[in-house]
VMD Tcl script that builds the backbone (N, CA, C; Angstrom):
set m [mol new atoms 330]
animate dup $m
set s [atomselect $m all]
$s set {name element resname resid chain x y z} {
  {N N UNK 1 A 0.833 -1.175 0.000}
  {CA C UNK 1 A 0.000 0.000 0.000}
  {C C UNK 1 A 0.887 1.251 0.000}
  {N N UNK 2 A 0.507 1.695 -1.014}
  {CA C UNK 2 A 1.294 2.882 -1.025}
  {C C UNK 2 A 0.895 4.597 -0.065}
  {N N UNK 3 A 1.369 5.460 -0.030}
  {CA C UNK 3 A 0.756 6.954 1.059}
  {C C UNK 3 A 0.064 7.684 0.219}
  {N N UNK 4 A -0.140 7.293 -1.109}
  {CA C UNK 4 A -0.882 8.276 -2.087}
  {C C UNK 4 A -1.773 7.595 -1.865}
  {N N UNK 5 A -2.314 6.252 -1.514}
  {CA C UNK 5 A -3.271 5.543 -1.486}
  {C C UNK 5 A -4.343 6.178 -0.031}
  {N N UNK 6 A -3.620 6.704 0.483}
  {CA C UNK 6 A -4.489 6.368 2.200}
  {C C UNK 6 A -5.441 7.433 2.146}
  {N N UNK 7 A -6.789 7.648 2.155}
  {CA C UNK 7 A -7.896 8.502 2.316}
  {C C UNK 7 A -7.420 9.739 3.436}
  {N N UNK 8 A -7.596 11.066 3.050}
  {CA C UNK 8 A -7.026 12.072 3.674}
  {C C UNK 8 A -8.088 11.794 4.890}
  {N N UNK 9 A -9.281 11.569 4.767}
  {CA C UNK 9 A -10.310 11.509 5.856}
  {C C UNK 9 A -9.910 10.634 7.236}
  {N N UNK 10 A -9.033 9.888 6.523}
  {CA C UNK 10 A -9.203 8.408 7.613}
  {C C UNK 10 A -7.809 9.202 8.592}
  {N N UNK 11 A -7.345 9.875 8.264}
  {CA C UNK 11 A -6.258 10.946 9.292}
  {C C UNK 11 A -7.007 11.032 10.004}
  {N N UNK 12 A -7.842 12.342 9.818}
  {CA C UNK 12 A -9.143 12.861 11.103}
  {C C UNK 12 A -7.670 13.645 12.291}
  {N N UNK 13 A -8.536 13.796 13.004}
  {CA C UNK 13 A -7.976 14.083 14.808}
  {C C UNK 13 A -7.117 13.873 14.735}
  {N N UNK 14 A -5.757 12.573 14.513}
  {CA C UNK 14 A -4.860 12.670 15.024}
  {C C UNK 14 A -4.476 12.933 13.664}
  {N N UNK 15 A -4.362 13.235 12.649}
  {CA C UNK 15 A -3.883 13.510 11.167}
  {C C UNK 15 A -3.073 14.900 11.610}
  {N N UNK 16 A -4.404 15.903 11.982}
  {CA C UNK 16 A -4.528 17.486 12.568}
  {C C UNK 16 A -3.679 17.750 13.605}
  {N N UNK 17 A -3.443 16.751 14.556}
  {CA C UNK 17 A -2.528 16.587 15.451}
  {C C UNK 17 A -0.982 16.104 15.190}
  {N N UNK 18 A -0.970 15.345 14.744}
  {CA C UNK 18 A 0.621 15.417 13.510}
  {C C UNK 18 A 0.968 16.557 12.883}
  {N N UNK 19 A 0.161 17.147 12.806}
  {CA C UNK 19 A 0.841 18.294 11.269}
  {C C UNK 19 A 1.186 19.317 12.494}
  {N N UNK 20 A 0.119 19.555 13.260}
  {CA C UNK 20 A 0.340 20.649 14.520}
  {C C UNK 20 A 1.766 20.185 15.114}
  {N N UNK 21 A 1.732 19.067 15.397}
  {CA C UNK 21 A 2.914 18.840 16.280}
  {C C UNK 21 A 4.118 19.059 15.465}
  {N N UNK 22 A 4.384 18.774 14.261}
  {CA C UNK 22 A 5.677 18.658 13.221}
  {C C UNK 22 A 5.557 19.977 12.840}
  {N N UNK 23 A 4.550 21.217 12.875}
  {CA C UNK 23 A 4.728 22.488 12.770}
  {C C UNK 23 A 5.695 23.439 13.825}
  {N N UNK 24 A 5.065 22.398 15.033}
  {CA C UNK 24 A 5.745 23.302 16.518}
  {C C UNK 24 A 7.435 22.896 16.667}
  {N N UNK 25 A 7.427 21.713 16.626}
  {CA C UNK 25 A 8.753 20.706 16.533}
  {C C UNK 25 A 9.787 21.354 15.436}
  {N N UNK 26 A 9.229 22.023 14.064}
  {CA C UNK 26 A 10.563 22.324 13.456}
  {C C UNK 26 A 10.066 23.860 13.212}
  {N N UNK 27 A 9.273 24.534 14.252}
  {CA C UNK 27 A 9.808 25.693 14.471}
  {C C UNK 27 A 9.101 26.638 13.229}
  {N N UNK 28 A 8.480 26.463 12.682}
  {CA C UNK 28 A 7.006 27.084 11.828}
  {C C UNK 28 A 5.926 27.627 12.432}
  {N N UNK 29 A 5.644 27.012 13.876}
  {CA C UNK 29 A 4.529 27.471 14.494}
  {C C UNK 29 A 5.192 27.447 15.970}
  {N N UNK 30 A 5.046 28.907 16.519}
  {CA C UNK 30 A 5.377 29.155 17.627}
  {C C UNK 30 A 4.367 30.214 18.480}
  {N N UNK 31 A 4.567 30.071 19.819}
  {CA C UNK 31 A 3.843 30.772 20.680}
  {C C UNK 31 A 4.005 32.561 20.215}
  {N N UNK 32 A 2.628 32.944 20.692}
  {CA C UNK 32 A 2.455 34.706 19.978}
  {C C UNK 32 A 3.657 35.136 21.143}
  {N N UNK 33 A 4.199 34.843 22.380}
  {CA C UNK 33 A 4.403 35.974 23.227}
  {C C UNK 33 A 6.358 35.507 22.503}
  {N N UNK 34 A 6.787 33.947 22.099}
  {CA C UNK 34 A 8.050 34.140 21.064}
  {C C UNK 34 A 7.861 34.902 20.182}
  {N N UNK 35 A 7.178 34.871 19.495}
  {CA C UNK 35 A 7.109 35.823 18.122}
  {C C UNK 35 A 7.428 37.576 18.667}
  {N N UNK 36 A 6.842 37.995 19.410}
  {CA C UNK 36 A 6.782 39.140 19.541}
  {C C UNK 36 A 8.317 39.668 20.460}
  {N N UNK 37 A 8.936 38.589 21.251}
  {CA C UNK 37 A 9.997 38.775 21.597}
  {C C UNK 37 A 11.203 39.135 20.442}
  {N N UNK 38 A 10.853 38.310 19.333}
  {CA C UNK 38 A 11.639 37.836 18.234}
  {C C UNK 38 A 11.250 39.525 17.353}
  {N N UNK 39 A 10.708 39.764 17.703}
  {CA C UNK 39 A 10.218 41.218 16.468}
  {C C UNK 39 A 10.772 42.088 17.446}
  {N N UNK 40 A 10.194 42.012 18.950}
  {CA C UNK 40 A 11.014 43.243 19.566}
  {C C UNK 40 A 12.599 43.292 19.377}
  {N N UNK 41 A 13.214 42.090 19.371}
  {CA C UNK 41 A 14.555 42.143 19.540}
  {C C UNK 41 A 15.076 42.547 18.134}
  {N N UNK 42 A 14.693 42.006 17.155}
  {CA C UNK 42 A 14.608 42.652 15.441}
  {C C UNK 42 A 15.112 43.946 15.439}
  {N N UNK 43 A 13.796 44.529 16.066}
  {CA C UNK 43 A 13.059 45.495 15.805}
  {C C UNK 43 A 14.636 47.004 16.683}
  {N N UNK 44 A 14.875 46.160 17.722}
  {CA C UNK 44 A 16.048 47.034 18.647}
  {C C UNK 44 A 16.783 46.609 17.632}
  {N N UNK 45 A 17.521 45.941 17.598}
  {CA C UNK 45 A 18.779 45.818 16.191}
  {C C UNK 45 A 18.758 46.706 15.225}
  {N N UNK 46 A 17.440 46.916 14.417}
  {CA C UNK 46 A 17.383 47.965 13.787}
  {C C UNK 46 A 17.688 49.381 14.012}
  {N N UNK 47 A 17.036 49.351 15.075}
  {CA C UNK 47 A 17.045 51.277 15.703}
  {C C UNK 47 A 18.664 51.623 16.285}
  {N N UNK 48 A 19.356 50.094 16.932}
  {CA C UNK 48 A 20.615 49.965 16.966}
  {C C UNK 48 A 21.415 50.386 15.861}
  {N N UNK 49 A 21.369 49.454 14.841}
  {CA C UNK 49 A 22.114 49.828 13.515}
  {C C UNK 49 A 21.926 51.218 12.892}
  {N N UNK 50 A 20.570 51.822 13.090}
  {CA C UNK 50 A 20.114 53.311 12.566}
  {C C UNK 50 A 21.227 54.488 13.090}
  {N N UNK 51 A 21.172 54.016 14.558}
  {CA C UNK 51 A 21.884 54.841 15.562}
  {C C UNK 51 A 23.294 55.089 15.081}
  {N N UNK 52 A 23.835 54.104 14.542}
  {CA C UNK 52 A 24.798 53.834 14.377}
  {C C UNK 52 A 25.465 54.415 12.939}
  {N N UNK 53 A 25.014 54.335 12.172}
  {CA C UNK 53 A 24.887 55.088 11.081}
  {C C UNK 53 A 24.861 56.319 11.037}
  {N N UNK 54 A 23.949 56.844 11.824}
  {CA C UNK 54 A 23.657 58.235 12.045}
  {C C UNK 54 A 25.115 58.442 12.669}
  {N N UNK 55 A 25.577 58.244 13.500}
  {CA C UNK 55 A 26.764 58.154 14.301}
  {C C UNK 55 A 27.622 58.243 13.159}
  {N N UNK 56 A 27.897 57.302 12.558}
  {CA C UNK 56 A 29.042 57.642 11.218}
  {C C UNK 56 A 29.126 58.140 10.106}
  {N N UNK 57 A 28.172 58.680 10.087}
  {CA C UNK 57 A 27.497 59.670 9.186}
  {C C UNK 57 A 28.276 61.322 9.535}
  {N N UNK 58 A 27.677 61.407 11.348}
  {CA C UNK 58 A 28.481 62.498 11.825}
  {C C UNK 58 A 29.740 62.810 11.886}
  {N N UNK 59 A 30.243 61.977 12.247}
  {CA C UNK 59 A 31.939 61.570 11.899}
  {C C UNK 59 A 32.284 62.142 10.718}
  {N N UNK 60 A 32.082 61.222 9.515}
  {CA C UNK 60 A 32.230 61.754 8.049}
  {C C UNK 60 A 32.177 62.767 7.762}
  {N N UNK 61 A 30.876 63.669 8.454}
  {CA C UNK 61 A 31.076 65.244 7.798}
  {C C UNK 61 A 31.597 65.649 8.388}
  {N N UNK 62 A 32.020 66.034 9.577}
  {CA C UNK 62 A 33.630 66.377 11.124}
  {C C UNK 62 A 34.362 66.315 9.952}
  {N N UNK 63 A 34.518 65.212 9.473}
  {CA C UNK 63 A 36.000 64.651 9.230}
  {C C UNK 63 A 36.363 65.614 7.903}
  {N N UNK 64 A 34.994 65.464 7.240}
  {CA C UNK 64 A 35.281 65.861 5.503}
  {C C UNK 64 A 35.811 67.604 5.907}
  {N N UNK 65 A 34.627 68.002 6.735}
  {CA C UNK 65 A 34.989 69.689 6.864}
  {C C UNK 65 A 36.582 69.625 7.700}
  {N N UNK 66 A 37.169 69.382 8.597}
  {CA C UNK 66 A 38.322 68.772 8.602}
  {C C UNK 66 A 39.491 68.980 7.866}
  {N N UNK 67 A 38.925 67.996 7.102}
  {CA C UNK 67 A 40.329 68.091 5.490}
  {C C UNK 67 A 39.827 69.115 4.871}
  {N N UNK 68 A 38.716 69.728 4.647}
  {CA C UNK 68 A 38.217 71.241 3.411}
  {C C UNK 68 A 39.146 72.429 4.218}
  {N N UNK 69 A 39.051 72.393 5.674}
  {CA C UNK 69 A 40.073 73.110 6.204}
  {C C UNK 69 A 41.289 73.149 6.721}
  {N N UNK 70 A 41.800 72.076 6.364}
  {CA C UNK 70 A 43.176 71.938 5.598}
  {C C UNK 70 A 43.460 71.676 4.508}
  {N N UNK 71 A 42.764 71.646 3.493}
  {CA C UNK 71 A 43.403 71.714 2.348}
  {C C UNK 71 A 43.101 73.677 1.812}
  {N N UNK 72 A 42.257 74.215 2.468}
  {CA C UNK 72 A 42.325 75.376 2.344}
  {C C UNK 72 A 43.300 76.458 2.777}
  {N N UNK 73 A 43.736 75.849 3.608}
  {CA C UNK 73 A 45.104 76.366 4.401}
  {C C UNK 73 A 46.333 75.985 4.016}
  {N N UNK 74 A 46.274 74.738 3.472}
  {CA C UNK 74 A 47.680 74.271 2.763}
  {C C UNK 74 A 47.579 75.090 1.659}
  {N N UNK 75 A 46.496 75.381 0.983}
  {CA C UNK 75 A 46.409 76.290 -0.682}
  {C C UNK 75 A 46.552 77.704 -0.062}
  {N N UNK 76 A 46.427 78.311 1.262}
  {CA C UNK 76 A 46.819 79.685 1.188}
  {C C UNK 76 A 48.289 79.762 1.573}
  {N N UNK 77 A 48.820 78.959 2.506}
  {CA C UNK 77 A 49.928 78.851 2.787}
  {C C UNK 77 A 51.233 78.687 1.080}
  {N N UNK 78 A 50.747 77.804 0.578}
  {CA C UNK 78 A 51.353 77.862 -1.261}
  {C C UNK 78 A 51.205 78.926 -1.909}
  {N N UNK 79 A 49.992 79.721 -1.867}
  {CA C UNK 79 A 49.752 80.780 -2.471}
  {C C UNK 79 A 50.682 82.230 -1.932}
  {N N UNK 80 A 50.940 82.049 -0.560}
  {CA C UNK 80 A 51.392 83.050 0.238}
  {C C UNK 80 A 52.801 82.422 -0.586}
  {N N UNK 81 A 53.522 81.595 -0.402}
  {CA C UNK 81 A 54.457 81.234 -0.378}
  {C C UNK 81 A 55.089 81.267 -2.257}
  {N N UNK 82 A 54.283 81.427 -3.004}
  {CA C UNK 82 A 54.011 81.750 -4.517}
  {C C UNK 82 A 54.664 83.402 -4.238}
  {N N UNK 83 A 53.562 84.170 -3.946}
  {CA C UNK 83 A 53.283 85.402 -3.967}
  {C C UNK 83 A 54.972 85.532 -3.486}
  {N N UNK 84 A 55.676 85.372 -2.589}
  {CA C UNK 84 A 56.970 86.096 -1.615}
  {C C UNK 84 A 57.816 85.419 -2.923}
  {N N UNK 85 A 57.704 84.442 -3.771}
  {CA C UNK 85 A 58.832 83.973 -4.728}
  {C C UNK 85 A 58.661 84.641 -5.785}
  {N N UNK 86 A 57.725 85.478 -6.021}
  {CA C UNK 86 A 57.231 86.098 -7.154}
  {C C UNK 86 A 57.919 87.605 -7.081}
  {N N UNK 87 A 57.531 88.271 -5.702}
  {CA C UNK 87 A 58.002 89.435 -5.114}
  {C C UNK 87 A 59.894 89.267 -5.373}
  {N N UNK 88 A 60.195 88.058 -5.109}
  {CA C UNK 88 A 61.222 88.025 -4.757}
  {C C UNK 88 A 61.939 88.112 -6.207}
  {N N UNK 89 A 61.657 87.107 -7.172}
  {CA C UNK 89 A 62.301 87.121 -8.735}
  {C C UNK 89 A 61.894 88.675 -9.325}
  {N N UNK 90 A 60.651 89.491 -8.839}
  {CA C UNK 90 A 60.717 90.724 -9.313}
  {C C UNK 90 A 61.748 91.450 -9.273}
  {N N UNK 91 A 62.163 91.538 -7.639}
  {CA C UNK 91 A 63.370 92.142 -7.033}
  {C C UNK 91 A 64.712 92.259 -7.734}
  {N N UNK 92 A 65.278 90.964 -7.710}
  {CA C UNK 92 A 65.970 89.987 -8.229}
  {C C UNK 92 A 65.797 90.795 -9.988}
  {N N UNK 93 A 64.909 90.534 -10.488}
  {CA C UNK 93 A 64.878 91.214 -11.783}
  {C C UNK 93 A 65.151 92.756 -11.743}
  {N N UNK 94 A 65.035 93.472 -11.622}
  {CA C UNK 94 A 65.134 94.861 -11.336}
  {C C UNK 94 A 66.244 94.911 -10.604}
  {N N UNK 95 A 67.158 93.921 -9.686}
  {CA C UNK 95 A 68.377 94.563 -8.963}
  {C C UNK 95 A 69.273 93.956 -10.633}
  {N N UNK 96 A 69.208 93.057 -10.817}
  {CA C UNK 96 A 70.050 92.688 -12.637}
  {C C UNK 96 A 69.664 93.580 -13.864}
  {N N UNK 97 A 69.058 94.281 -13.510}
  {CA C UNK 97 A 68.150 94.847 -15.013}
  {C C UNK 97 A 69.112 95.973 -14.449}
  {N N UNK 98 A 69.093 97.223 -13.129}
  {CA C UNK 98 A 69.978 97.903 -12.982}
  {C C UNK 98 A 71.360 97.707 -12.840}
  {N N UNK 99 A 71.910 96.604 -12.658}
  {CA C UNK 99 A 73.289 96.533 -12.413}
  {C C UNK 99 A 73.608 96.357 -13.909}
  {N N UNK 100 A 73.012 95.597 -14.708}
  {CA C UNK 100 A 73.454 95.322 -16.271}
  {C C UNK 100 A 73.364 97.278 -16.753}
  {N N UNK 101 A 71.913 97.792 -16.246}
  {CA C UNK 101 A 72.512 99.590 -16.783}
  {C C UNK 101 A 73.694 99.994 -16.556}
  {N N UNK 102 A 74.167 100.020 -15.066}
  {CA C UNK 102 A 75.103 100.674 -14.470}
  {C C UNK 102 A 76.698 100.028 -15.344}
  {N N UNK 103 A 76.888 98.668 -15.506}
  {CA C UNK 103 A 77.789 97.971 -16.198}
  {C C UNK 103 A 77.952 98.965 -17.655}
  {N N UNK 104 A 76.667 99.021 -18.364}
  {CA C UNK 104 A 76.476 99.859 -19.799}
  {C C UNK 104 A 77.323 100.835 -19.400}
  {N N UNK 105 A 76.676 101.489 -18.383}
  {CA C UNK 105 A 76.934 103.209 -18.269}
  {C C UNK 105 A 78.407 102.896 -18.023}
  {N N UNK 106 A 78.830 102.550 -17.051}
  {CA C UNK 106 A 80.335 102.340 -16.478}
  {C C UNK 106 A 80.855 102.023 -17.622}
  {N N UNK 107 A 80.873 101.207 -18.872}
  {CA C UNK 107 A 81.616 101.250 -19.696}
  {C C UNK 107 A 81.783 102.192 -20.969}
  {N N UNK 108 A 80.497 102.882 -20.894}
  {CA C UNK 108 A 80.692 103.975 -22.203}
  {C C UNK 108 A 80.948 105.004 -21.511}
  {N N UNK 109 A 81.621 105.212 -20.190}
  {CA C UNK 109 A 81.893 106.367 -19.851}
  {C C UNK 109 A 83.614 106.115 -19.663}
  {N N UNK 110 A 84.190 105.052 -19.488}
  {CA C UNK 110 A 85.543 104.932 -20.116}
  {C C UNK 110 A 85.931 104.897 -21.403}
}
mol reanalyze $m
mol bondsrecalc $m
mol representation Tube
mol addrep $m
């Protein structure tokens, strides 16, 4: 006799009682006050992980404004430091531009 053979009827009561029991046993059918433990605790994990995020989220922008104000300061500090080499080859140009006159003059006046 095969199990495709056996009349679903002739289960009855304890048929209903098998399936209940092999529902509870591998954990498909559980008590409402587990379930709701199981969602509360979910449910904190989530707002945990949210927290947490939010948390490194804050960090990140600290951090980013951070480096925007140092790299803004390293670019004025270069720029300052541009500007005094610039001043300086002007100088530098104009003390050679007059000494090459004075050389002219000094020699067409012998």
């Amino acid at each position: 006799m095969e199990w495709a053979q056996i009349p679903v009827i002739q289960l009855g009561a304890v048929g209903v009682l098998f399936a209940v029991l092999w529902l509870v046993f591998t954990g498909r059918l559980v008590p409402r006050s587990t379930l709701d433990d199981v969602r509360a605790d979910r449910d904190a994990r989530i707002a945990e992980a949210a927290a947490d995020a939010d948390a490194w989220r804050e960090l990140y922008v600290g951090e980013r404004e951070a480096h925007q104000t140092t790299r803004q300061a390293h670019a004025e500090e270069v720029r300052a430091a541009l500007v005094a080499s610039t001043e300086g080859a002007a100088v530098a140009a104009a003390l050679l531009t007059e000494i090459r006159s004075r050389q002219i003059g000094a020699i067409s006046d012998t």
